[in-house]
VMD Tcl script that draws the C-alpha trace (Angstrom):
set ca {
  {-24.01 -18.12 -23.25}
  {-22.50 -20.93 -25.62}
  {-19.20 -21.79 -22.90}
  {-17.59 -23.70 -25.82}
  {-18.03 -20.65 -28.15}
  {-14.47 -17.65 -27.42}
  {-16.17 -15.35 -28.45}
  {-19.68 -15.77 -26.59}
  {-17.32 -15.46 -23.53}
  {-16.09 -11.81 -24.37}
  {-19.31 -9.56 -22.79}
  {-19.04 -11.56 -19.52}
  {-15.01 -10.94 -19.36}
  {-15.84 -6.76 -20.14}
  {-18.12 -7.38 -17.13}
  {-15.83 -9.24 -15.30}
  {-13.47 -6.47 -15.18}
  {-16.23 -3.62 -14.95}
  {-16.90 -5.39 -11.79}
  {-13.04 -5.50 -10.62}
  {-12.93 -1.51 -11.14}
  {-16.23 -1.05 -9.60}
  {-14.39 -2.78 -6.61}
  {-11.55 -0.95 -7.17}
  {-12.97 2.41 -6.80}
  {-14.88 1.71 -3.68}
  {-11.35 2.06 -2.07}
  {-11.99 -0.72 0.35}
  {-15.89 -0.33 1.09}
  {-17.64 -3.35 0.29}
  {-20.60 -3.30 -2.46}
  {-23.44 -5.65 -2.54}
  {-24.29 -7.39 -5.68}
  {-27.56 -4.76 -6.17}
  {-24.52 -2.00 -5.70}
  {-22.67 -3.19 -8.60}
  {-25.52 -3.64 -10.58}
  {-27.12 -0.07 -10.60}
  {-23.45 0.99 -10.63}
  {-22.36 -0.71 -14.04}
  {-26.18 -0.94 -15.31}
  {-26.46 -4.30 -15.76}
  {-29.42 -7.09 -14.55}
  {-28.77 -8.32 -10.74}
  {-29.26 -11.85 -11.86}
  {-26.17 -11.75 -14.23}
  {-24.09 -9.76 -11.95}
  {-24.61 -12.26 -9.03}
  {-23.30 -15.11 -11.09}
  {-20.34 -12.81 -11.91}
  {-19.39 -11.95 -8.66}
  {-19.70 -16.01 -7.94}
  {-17.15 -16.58 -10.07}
  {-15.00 -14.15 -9.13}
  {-15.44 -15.11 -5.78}
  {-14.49 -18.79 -6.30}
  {-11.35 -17.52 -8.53}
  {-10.41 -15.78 -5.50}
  {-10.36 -12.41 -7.56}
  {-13.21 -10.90 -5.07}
  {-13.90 -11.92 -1.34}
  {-17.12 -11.91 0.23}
  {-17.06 -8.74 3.30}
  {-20.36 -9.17 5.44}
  {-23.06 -8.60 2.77}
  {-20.97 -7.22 0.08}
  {-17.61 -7.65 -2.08}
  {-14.21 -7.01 -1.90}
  {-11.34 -7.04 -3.92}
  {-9.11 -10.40 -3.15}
  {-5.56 -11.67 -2.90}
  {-5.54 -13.18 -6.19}
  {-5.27 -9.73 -7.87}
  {-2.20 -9.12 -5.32}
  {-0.81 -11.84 -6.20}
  {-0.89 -11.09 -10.02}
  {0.14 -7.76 -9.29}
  {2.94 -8.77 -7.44}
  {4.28 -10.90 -10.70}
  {3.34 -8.03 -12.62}
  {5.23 -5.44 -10.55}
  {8.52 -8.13 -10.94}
  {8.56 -6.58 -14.21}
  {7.96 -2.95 -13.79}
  {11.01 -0.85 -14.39}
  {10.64 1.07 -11.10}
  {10.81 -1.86 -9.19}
  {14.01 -3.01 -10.63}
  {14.86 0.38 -10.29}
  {14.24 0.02 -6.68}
  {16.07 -3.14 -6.01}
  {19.46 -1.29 -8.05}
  {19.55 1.68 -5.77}
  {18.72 -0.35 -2.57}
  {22.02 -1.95 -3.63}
  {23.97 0.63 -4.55}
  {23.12 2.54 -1.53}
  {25.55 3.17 1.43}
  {23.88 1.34 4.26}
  {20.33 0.33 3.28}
  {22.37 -2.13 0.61}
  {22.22 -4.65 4.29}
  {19.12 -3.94 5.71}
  {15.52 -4.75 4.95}
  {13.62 -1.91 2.61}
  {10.26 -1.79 1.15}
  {7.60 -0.24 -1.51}
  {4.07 0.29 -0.58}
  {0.98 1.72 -1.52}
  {-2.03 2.83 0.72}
  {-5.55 0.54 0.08}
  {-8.16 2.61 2.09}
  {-6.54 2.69 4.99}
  {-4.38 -0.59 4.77}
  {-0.49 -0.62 2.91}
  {0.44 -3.39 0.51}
  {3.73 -4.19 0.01}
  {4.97 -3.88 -3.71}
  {8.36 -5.09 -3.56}
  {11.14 -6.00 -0.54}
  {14.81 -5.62 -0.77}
  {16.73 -7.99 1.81}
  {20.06 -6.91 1.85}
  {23.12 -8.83 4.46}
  {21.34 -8.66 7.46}
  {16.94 -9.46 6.43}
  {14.40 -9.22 9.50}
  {12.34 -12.62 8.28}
  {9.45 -11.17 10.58}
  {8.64 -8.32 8.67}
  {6.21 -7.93 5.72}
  {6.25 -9.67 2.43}
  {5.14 -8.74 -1.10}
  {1.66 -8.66 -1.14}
  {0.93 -8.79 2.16}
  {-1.36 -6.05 3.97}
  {-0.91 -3.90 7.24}
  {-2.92 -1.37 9.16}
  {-1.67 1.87 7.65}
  {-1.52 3.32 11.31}
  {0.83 0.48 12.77}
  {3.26 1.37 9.88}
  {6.07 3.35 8.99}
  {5.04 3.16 5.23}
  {1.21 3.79 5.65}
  {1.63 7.00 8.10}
  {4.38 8.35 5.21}
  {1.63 8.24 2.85}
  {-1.32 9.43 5.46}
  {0.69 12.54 5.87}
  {1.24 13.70 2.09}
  {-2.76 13.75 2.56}
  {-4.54 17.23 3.41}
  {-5.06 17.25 7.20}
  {-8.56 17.79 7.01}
  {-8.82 14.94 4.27}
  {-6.92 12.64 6.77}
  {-9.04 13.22 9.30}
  {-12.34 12.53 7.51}
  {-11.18 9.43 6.43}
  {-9.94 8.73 10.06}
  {-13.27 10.05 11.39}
  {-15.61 7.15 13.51}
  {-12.84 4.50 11.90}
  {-11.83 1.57 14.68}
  {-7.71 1.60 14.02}
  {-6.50 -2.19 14.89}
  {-3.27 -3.01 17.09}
  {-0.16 -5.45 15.88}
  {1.52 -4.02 19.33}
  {1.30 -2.63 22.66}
  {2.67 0.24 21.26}
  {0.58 1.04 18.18}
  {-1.63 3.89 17.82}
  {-5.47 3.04 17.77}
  {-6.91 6.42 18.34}
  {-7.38 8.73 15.38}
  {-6.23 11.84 17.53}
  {-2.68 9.96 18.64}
  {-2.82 9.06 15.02}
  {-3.18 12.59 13.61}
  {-0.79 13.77 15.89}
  {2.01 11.11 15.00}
  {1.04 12.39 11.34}
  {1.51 16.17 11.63}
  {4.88 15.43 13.68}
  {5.49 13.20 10.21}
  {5.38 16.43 8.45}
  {7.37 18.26 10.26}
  {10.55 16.24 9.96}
  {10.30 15.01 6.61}
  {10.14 10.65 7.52}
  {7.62 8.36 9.65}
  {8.18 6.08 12.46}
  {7.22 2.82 13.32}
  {8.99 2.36 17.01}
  {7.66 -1.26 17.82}
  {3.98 -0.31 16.46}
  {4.20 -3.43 14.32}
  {6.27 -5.72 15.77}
  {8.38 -5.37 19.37}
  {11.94 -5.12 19.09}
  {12.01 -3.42 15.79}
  {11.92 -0.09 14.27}
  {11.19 1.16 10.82}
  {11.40 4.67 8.78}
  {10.00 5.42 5.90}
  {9.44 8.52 3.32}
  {6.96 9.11 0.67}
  {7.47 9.09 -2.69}
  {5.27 10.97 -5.59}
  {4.39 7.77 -7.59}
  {5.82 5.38 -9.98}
  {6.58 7.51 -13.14}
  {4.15 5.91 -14.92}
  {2.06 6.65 -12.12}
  {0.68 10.10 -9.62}
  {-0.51 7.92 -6.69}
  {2.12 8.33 -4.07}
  {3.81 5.35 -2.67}
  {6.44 4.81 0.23}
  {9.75 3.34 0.54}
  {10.96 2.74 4.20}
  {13.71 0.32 6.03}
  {13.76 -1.81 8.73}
  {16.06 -2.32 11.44}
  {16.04 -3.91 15.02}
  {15.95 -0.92 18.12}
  {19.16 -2.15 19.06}
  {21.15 -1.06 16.42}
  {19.52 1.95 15.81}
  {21.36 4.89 17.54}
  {21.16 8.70 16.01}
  {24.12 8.41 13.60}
  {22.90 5.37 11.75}
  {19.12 6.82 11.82}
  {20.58 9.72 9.92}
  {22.60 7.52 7.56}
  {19.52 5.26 7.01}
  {17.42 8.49 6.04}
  {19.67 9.75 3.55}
  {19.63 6.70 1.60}
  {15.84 6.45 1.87}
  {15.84 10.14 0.42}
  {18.35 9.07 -2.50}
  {16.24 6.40 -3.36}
  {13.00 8.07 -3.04}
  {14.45 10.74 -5.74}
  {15.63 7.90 -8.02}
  {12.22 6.59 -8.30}
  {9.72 9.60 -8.26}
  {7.63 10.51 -10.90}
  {9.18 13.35 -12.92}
  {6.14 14.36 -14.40}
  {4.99 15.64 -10.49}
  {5.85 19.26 -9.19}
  {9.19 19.51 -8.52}
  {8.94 18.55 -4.13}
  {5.23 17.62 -4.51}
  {5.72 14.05 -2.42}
  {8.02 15.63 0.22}
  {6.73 15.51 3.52}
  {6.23 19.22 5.20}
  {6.37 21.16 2.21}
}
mol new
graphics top color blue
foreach p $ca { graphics top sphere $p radius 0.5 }
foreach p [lrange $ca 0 end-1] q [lrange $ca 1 end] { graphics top cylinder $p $q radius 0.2 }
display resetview
C-alpha cells in the first residue's frame, strides 16, 4: 500500500471499521486476531497489522490474547453524543424538572455487562464522586445497569449472569448472580432500581429505564444521585416522578406504547 497515495488508504479504513464492528458485536468478549480474520474473511497477516494500529490509536485494547474495543471510541462518542438531540433533550428536562433540576442525573447504556455513562446533568448541589461521561461501572453495583438488566427476559438475564465473577466498588454491592437476580425481579416489581451504597458509601442512587434514543431501540437508563442523608420517603417519591417525566420525554416513540417500563 502506497501511504502517500488517499486513495490506496481506503480498503484498509473499510477494514478498519469491519474490525471495530466485529468488536462491537462480540458485546465485550475478546477476539483474537485469527477470530477476526475468519470472521471478516480477510488474510491473518493483514488483519494483525490492523489491529496494531488500532491498538496504538487506542481505538482497540489488547484483553489477554484477544481484542477489545477501547476508550478512544468513548471518548469520540462522548463528543458525538454532545450533539445528539436527545442529549440536549436530556439536559432541558433535567432543568426544567421539579427537584432533579439540583441534583446529579445520568444517561447510560449497558456494554456486556458494564454501563457507560452518556451524558451527566449537575444541577445546585453535584456529588464530584460519582461517574463521569464515558466512564464504565459494573452493571450490578449500579442503579443504571440493574434498570437495564431488568427490562431483560429473566431467563436471558440469567444466562448472561450464569458462571460470570460480579466485581465489588462496596461492602455493600451484590457479587452473587442469585442476590443479583433477586435485586432485579424486586426492580420489576416497583417500577425503579437501587443503588443503596453499592457503588460508593454514603450515597444512594435510583434509576429507571428508558426504551432508547428515538433514533435508537436499545434501551438506556436515566437515574439520580443523592447522598443517604437526604434521602427520606417524600423526596424518594419526588425524585422518581421526575425520573419518570424525563424518561417519557426522551423515549423512543417508535417503541410499543410501555415497552421500557419496568414490570409490565
Amino acid at each position: 500500500m502506497n501511504a502517500s497515495d488517499p486513495g490506496s488508504l481506503v480498503p484498509a479504513v473499510t477494514r478498519a471499521v469491519a474490525i471495530l464492528d466485529t468488536l462491537g458485536e462480540a458485546e465485550g468478549r475478546p477476539l483474537s486476531v485469527s477470530e477476526i480474520a475468519r470472521a471478516l474473511e480477510l488474510p491473518k497477516s493483514s488483519t494483525g497489522n490492523l489491529c496494531a494500529s488500532l491498538e496504538a490509536a487506542g481505538m482497540i485494547t489488547r484483553n489477554g490474547t484477544g481484542f477489545s474495543l477501547g476508550r478512544k471510541l468513548v471518548e469520540l462518542g462522548g463528543r458525538y453524543l454532545a450533539t445528539v438531540d436527545q442529549v440536549r433533550d436530556f439536559y432541558e428536562l433535567c432543568r426544567r424538572s421539579a427537584h432533579i433540576c439540583g441534583e446529579t442525573a445520568r444517561v447510560a447504556v449497558l456494554d456486556g455487562l458494564d454501563v457507560l455513562y452518556l451524558a451527566r446533568y449537575d444541577g445546585t448541589q453535584p456529588l464530584r464522586l460519582t461517574a463521569n461521561i464515558g466512564d464504565r461501572f459494573p452493571a450490578n453495583c449500579t442503579a443504571t445497569g440493574k434498570a437495564i438488566l431488568a427490562t431483560l427476559d429473566p431467563a436471558v438475564a440469567a444466562d448472561r449472569l450464569r458462571g460470570r465473577t460480579l466485581p465489588a466498588l462496596s461492602e455493600r454491592s451484590l457479587t452473587s448472580a442469585p442476590a443479583l437476580l433477586e435485586d432485579l425481579a424486586r426492580t420489576r416489581e416497583r417500577g425503579y432500581s437501587i443503588d443503596d451504597e453499592e457503588a460508593t458509601a454514603g450515597v444512594v442512587c435510583l434509576a429507571v429505564p428508558v426504551g432508547g434514543f428515538r433514533a435508537d431501540s436499545a434501551p438506556f437508563a436515566i437515574s439520580v444521585t443523592v447522598l443517604k442523608a437526604r434521602l427520606d420517603d417524600e423526596f424518594r417519591e419526588a425524585l422518581l416522578k421526575d425520573l419518570r417525566v424525563i424518561a417519557a420525554g426522551l423515549e423512543n416513540p417508535m417503541l410499543p406504547q410501555g415497552a421500557s417500563t419496568v414490570g409490565r
